[in-house]
N, C-alpha and C positions, 0 to 999 in steps of 0.2 A: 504494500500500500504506500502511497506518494500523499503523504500530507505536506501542505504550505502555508505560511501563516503572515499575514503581512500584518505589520503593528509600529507604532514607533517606540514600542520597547521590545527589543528583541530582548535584550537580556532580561527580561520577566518568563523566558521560555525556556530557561539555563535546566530546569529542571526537567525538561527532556532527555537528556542526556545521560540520566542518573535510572537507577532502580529497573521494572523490567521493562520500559520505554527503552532505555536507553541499552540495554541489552540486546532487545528485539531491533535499536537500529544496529547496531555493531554486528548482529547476524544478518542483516539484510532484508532484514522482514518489514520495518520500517524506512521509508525514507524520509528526513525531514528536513525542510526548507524556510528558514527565516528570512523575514525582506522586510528592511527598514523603509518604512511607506515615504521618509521626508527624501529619501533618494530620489521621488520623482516629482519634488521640488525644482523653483527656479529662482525663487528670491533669496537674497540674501541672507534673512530670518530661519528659510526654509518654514515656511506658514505653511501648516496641514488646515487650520480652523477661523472661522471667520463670525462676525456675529450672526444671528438667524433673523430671516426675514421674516416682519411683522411682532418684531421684537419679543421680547423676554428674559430669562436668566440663561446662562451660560452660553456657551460657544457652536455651532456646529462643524464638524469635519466638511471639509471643502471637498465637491467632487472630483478637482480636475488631476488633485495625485493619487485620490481612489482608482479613477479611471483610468490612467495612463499602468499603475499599479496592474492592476488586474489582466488588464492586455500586453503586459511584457510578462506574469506571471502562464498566463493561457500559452502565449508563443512558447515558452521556454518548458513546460512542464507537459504540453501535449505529445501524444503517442500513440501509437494504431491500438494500443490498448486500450488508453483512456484519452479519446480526444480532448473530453473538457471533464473537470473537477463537477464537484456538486459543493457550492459552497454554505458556508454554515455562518449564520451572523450570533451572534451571543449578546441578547437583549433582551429584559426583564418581561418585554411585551411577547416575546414568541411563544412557540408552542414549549409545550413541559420537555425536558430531556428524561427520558425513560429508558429502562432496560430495553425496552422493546424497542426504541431507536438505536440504543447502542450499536443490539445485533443488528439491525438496518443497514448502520452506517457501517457496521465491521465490511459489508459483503461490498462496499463501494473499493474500486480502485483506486478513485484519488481522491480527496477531500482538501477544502480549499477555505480556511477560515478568514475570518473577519473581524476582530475583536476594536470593537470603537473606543473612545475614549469622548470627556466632554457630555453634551446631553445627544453626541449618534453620528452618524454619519448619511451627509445630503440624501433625499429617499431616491432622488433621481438616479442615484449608482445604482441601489436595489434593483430598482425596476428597471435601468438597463443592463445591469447584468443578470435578467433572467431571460434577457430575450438572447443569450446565449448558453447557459446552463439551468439549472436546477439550484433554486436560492431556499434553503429556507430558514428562518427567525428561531432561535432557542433560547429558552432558559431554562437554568439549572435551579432555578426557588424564585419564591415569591419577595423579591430584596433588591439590593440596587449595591452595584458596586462600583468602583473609582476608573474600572474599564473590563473588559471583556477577557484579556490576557487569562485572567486564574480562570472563567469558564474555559475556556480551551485546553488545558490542563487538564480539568476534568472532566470533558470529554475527552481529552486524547487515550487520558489512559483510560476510561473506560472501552472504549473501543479498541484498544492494542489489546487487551487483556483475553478479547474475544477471539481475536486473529490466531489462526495453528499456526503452531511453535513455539509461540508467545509465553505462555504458561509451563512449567517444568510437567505437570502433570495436567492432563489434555480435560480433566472429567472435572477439575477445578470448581470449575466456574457453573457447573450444573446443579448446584445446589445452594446458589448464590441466591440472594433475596430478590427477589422479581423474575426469576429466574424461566425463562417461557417452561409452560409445560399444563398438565392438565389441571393442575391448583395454581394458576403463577398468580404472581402478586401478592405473594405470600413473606412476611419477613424472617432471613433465618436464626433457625435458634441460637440459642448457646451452645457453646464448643468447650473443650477441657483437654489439656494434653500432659505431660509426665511432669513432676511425680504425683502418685494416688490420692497421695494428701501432704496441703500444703496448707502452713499455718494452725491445724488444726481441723479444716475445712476438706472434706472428702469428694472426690466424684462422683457422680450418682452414679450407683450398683449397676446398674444395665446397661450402662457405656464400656463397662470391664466383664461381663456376662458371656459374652463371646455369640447371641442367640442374634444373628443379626436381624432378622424379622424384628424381634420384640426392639431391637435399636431404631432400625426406620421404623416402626410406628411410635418410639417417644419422639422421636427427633421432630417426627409430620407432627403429633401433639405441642410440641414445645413450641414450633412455628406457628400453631393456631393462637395458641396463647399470648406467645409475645406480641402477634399479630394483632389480636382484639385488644391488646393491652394499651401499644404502641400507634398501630394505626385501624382502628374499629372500621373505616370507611373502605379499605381494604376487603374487610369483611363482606362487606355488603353487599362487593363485588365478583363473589364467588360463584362463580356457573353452581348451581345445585346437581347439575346432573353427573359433574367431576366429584362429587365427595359419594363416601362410602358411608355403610352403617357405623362405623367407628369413629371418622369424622362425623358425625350427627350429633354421637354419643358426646363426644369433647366437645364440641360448638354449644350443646344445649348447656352442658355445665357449664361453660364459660356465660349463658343468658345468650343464646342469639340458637334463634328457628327458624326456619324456611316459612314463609308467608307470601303470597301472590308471587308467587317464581321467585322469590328471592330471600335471603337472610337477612332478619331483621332482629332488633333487640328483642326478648320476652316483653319486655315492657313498652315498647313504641308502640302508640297508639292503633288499633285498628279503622283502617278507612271503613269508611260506609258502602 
């Protein structure tokens, strides 16, 4: 995969380079491409931002080093495999970043981010650069940050982590919290590793039992629970026709029952 990031801090992307990003690029699994956006500057200052038309607070990103930006990043990065990127802008206004986009974006060949700085950058780059790629708006929470660089970070690695070879052991990431599958959106449990007992504090009997059935079925219980505990709406959201009698059984003790197709608390009101 050929990821490219143009920004005027590259060195906010240092962290690339490091952990299994930066493994996965040292084997060749990732390629990664920083471009300082004020290179395609002419003035003196090197002005990426100018004030916004029809006034207001802060600055906007000027299209004309966006623009010239992205069409020496198109020329330079295209290939009979991937003639144009899908680029990614990282802004509080876009769509949610999910696991399910994760995997999305793993299966692209090149991705092409965007990360503004100020309150955005001019809408007129968006909307003409979709009339040559695939644009779409993300955000990683409902919050506002001082620029998009650390969302790109986190997408990058969540999508490298997806990519084979990435990961030292390939099943990794299948039991990861949102994890597609016939319960996804599920959050994972608790985990425990060596020694048995630390501090006084033991690991629960059935992680050391060796029965693995009875392990995957605390493990699916513990995700329910942490689940309704941490994010209930999650809950909500669970296809009834993926859970079993045993997931029933957990869901009802935890207070939540299948009602009009769907799980609902014991206690939420019945409609009419």
């Amino acid at each position: 995969m050929r990821i490219d990031v143009v920004t005027i801090f590259p060195e906010y992307l240092a962290p690339l380079d490091v952990s299994l990003v930066g493994k996965a690029c040292a084997k060749g699994l990732i390629d990664v491409h920083l471009h300082q956006l004020r290179d395609w500057t002419y003035d003196v200052h090197k002005t990426v931002d100018d004030t916004p038309y029809g006034g207001g607070p802060g600055m906007v990103m000027k299209p004309e080093p966006w623009g010239l930006a992205l069409d020496a990043v198109l020329e330079r990065g295209a290939s009979a495999a991937a003639p144009v990127p899908r680029m990614i802008v990282p802004t509080p206004s876009g769509r949610p970043f999910t696991q399910d986009l994760a995997v999305e974006l793993a299966d692209e060949p090149w991705l092409l981010f965007a990360p503004a700085r100020y309150e955005g950058i001019d809408r007129r780059v968006l909307d003409e650069a979709a009339t040559r790629m695939r644009v779409d708006e993300v955000s990683i929470g409902d919050y506002v940050l001082a620029g998009g660089e650390v969302a790109v970070l986190v997408m990058v690695e969540a999508v490298a982590r997806l990519l084979p070879g990435v990961l030292g052991n390939a099943e990794s990431h299948r039991d990861d919290s949102f994890a597609p599958g016939a319960m996804a959106n599920l959050l994972e449990g608790p985990v425990y590793t060596k020694p048995a007992q630390w501090r006084g504090r033991e690991v629960p009997p059935i992680t050391v039992s060796g029965n693995h059935g009875a392990i995957a079925r605390w493990r699916r219980d513990e995700a329910l629970r942490r689940t309704a505990a941490h994010r209930p709406d999650l809950i909500a959201r669970i296809d009834p026709a993926a859970v079993d009698k045993k997931d029933r059984a957990t869901l009802a003790e935890l207070g939540w029952i299948e009602r009009d197709g769907r799980f609902q608390p014991t206690d939420a009101p019945v409609a009419d």
